[in-house]
C-alpha positions in Angstrom: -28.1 -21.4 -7.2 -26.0 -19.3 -9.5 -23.0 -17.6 -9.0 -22.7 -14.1 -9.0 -21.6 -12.0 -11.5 -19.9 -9.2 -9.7 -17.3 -8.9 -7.3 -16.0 -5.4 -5.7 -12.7 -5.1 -4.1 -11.8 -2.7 -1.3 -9.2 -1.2 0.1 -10.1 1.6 2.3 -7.0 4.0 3.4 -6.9 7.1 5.4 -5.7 8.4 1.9 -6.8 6.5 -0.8 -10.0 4.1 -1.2 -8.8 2.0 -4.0 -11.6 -0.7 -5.5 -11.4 -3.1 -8.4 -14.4 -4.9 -10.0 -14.6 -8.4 -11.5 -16.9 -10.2 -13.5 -17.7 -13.8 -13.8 -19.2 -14.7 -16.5 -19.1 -18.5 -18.5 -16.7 -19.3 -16.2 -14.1 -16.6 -17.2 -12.8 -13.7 -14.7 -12.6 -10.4 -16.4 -11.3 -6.9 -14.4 -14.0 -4.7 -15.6 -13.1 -1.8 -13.4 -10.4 0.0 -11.5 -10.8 3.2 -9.2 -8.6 4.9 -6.4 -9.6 8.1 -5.5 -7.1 10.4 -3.4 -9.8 11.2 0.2 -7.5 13.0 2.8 -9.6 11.9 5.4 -7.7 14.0 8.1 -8.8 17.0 5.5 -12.2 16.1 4.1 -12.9 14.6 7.2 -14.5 10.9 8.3 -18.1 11.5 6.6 -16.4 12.2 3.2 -16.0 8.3 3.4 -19.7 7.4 2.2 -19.8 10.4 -0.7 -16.7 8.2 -2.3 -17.9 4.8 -1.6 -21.3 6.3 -2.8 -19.8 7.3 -6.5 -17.5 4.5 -6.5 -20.9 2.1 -6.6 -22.8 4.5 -8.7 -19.6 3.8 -10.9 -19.4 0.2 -11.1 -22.9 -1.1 -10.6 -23.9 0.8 -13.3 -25.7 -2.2 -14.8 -25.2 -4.8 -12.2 -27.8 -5.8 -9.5 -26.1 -9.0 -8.1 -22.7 -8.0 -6.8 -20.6 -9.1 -3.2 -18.1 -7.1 -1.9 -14.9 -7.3 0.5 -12.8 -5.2 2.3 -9.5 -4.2 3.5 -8.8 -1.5 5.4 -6.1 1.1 7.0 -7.8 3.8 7.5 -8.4 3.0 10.9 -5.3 4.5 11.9 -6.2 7.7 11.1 -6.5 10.0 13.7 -9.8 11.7 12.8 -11.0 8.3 14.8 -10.3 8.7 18.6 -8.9 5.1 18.2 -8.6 2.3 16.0 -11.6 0.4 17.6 -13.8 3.5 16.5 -12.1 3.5 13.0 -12.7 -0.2 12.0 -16.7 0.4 13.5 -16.8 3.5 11.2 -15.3 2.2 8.5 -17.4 -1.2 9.0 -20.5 0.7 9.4 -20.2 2.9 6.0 -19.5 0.0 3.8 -22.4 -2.0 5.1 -24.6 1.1 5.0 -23.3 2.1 1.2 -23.6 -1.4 0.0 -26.7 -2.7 1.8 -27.9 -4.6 -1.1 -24.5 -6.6 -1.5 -25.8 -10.2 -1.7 -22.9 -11.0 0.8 -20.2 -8.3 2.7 -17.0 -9.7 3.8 -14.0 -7.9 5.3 -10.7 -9.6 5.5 -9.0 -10.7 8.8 -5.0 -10.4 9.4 -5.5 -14.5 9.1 -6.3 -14.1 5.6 -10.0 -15.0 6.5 -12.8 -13.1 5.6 -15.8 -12.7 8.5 -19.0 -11.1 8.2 -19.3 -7.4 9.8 -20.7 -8.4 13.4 -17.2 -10.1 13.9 -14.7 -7.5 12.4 -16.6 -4.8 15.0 -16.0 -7.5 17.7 -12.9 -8.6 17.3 -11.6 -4.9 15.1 -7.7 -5.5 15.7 -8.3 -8.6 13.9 -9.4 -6.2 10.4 -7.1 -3.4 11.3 -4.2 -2.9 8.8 -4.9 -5.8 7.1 -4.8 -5.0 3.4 -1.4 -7.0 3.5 -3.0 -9.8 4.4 -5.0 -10.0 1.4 -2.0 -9.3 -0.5 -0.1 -12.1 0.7 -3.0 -14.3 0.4 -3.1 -13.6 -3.3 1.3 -13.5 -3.3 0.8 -17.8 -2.4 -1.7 -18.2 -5.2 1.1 -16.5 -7.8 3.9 -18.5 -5.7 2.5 -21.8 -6.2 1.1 -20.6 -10.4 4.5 -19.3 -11.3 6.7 -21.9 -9.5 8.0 -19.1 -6.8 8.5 -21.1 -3.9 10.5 -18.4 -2.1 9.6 -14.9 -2.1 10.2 -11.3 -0.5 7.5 -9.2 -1.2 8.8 -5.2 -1.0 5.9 -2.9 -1.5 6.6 0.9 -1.7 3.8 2.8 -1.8 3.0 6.5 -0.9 3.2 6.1 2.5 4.4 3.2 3.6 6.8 0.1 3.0 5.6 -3.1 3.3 7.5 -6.4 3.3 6.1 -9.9 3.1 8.0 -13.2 2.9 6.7 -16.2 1.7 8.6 -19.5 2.7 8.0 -22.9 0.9 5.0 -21.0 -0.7 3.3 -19.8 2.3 3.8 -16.1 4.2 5.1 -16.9 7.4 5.2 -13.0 8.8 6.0 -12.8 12.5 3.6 -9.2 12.8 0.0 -8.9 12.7 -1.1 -5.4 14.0 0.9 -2.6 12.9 3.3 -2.2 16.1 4.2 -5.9 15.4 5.5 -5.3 12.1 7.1 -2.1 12.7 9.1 -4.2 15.4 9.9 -7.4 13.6 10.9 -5.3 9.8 7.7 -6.0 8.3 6.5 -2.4 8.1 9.2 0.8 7.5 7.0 3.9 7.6 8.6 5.7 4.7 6.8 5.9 1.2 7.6 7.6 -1.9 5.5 10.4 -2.1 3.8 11.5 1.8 6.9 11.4 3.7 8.0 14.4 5.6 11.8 14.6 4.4 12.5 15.5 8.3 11.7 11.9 9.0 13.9 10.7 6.5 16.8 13.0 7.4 18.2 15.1 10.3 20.5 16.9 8.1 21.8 17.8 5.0 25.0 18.3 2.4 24.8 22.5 2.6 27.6 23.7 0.3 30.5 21.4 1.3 29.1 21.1 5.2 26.4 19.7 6.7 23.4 21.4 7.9 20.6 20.4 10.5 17.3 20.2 9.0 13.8 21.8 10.0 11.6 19.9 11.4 8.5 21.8 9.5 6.7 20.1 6.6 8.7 22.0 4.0 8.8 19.6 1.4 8.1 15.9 1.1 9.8 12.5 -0.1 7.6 12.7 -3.5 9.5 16.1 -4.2 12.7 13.4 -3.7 11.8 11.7 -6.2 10.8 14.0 -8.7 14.2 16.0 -8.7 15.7 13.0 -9.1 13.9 12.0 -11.9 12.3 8.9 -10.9 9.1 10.1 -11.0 7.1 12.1 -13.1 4.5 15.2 -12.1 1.7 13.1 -12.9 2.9 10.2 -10.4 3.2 12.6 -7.5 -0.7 12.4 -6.8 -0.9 13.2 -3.5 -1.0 16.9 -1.9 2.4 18.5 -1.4 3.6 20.2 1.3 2.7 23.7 0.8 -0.3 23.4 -1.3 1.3 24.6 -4.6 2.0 22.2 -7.9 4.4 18.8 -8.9 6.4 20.7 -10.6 10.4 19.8 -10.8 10.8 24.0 -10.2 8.5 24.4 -7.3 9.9 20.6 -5.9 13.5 22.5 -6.0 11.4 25.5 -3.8 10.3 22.8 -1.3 13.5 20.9 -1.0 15.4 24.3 -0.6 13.4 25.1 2.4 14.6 21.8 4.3 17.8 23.4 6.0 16.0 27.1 6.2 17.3 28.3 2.8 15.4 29.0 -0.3 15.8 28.6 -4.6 17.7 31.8 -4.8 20.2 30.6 -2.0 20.7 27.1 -3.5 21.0 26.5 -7.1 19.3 23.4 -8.5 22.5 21.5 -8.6 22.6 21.6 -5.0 19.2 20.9 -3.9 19.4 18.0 -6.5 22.6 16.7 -4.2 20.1 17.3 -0.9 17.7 14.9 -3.1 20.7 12.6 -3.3 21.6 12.2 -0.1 17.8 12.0 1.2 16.9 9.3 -1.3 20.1 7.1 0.3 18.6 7.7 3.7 15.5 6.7 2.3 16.9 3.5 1.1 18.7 2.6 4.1 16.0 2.9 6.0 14.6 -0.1 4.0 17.6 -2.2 3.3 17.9 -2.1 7.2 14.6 -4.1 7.4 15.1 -6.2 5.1 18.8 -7.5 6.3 16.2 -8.1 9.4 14.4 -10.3 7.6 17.2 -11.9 6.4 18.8 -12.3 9.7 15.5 -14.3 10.7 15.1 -16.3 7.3 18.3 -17.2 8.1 17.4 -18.0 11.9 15.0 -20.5 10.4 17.5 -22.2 8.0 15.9 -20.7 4.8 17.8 -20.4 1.5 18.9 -16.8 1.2 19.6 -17.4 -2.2 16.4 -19.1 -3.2 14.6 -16.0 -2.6 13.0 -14.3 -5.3 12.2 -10.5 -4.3 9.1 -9.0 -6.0 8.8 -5.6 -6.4 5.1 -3.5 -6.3 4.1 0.3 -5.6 4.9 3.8 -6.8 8.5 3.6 -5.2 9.5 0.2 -6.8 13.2 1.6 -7.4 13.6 2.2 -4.2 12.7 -1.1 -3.2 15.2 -2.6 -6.0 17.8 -0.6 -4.7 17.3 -1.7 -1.3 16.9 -5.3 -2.1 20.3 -5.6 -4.3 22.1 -4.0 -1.2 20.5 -6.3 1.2 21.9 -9.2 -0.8 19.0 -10.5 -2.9 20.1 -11.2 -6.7 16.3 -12.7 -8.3 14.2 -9.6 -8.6 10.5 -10.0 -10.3 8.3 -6.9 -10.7 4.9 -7.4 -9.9 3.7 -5.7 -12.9 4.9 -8.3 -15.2 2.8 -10.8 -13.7 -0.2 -9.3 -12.4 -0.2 -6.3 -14.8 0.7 -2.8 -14.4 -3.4 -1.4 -13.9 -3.6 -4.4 -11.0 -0.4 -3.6 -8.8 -1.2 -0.8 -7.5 -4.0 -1.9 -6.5 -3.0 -5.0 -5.2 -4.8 -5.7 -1.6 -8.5 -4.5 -3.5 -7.7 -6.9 -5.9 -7.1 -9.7 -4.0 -9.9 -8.8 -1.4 -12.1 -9.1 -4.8 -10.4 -12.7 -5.5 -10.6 -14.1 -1.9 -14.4 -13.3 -1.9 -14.7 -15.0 -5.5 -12.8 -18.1 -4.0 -15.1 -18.1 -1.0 -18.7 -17.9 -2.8 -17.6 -20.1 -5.3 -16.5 -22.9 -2.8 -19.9 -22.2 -0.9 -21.5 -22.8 -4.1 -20.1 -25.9 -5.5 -20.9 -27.5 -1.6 -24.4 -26.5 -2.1 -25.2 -28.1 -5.2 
């Protein structure tokens, strides 16, 4: 029985749906096709799922009959679900209903597993939030190629920060679900982009004093980064907080808003200081959960300084900046080993690689 020559990656968010394709061919592993597509689903609503995973196949099976696919997922925590035990059956129940003809559907476990759809339904806390869980799976396959036998994996995406460390080349997290790993560091719920700045902050420099912020969605942390100049307008591709463009002008208009004022009471020169002082709170907020995973590395009788912190997502910086504070001092970006196309799309990718590893074992027992 031969191998099949396409594999499709998922990672299904309640923001993005990011998918990579790989084909196998003479024994060789090629990424033929990458894809995230920005899908709100708390504005274009849960059945907007199946139109994208609709074009995204249209897309990449263009010319391919003989494909497998496996998931990740988040997007169960959306709240256009009434719970995340009707987000994983929604979510299960779109892929398998897309992708019927798939000559095998996996979706990966928080064990790093991958189980067929009857069991993620079943046993759905078990699927939920577990794109890191693929990443960390493919994190101990780089660990053991690139002689890393120590690592802190910092991942700063638009939404979310996610850390993973990897001791004596395996992961050896403490959380599985998402409450877990907001308790034990493993999770900070601050991004680069989505964040509401009143999240980040409860107040701000204001002309020499300080002044309490609004709690209203006035401007986000991606307008933080932008008028600091560590992104760029075309980076910033999620919706902002009032609808209007990326930008560095109408950033300044958002950020002014955050202690009730507006551009023509602040200059730029000031709301660039409020983006100063936001962005420290920002990385504090991750430094603090990483010196928690230090503190329990340490607990354990790990080498702090045999770690070897890696670096991924939109809001890498941040996650440097964090890291040197915390104490770390061997940093590897995740774009110089995986490439700079793969990173960001990390957990689809290796959702794609651990169903590659799985057929292909199958097969070689079968013949």
């Amino acid at each position: 029985m031969s191998l099949p020559e396409v594999f499709i990656g998922l990672d299904v968010g309640g923001a993005n749906v990011k998918a990579v394709k790989l084909r196998v061919r003479s024994g060789s592993i090629k990424i033929e096709d990458i894809a995230r597509v920005y899908n709100p689903l708390w504005i274009s609503g849960k059945e907007s799922l199946e139109r994208v995973l609709e074009e995204l196949k249209n897309s990449f099976l263009q010319t391919s009959k003989s494909y497998v696919i496996s998931t990740c997922m988040t997007a169960e925590l959306s709240d256009v679900f009434e719970d995340k035990q009707a987000g994983v059956y929604y979510v299960v129940n779109t892929v398998e209903k897309v992708f019927q003809d798939a000559l095998h559907k996996f979706y990966v476990s928080t064990d790093a597993m991958l189980i067929d759809a009857k069991t993620a339904i079943q046993n759905y806390l078990s699927v939920a939030a577990a794109n890191w869980a693929a990443s960390a799976w493919l994190l101990e396959k780089i660990a053991e190629e690139r002689g890393f036998r120590n690592i802190v994996f910092v991942d700063i995406g638009s939404t979310t920060t996610t850390i993973i460390p990897i001791v004596n080349g395996k992961t050896i997290v403490r959380g599985r679900t998402d409450p877990e790993k907001l308790v034990f560091g493993e999770l900070v719920y601050t991004g680069a982009l989505r964040t509401n700045v009143c999240a980040i902050v409860d107040r701000v420099p204001y002309k020499g004093l300080w002044a309490r912020v609004s709690s209203e969605r006035f401007a986000l942390s991606g307008d933080v980064h932008l008028a600091l100049g560590f992104i760029k307008s075309e980076d910033y591709t999620t919706e902002t907080a009032d609808n209007r463009g990326k930008s560095l002008g109408e950033a300044i208009a958002r950020l002014s808003r955050v202690p009730c004022a507006d551009s023509k009471m602040l200059t730029m020169q000031e709301v660039v200081e409020i983006a100063r002082y936001i962005y420290e709170a920002q990385v504090f907020k991750v430094f603090e959960a990483l010196i928690q995973i230090r503190s329990w590395l340490a607990s354990i009788g790990a080498d702090l300084d045999s770690f070897v912190i890696m670096v991924a997502g939109v809001g890498k910086r941040l996650a440097l900046e964090a890291s040197e504070r915390a104490g770390f001092k061997q940093f590897v970006d995740v774009d110089d080993v995986i490439g700079e196309k793969i990173s960001p799309v990390l957990p689809a990718y290796a959702a794609a690689l651990m169903a590659l590893n799985r057929v292909a074992v199958c097969e070689v027992h079968s013949s």
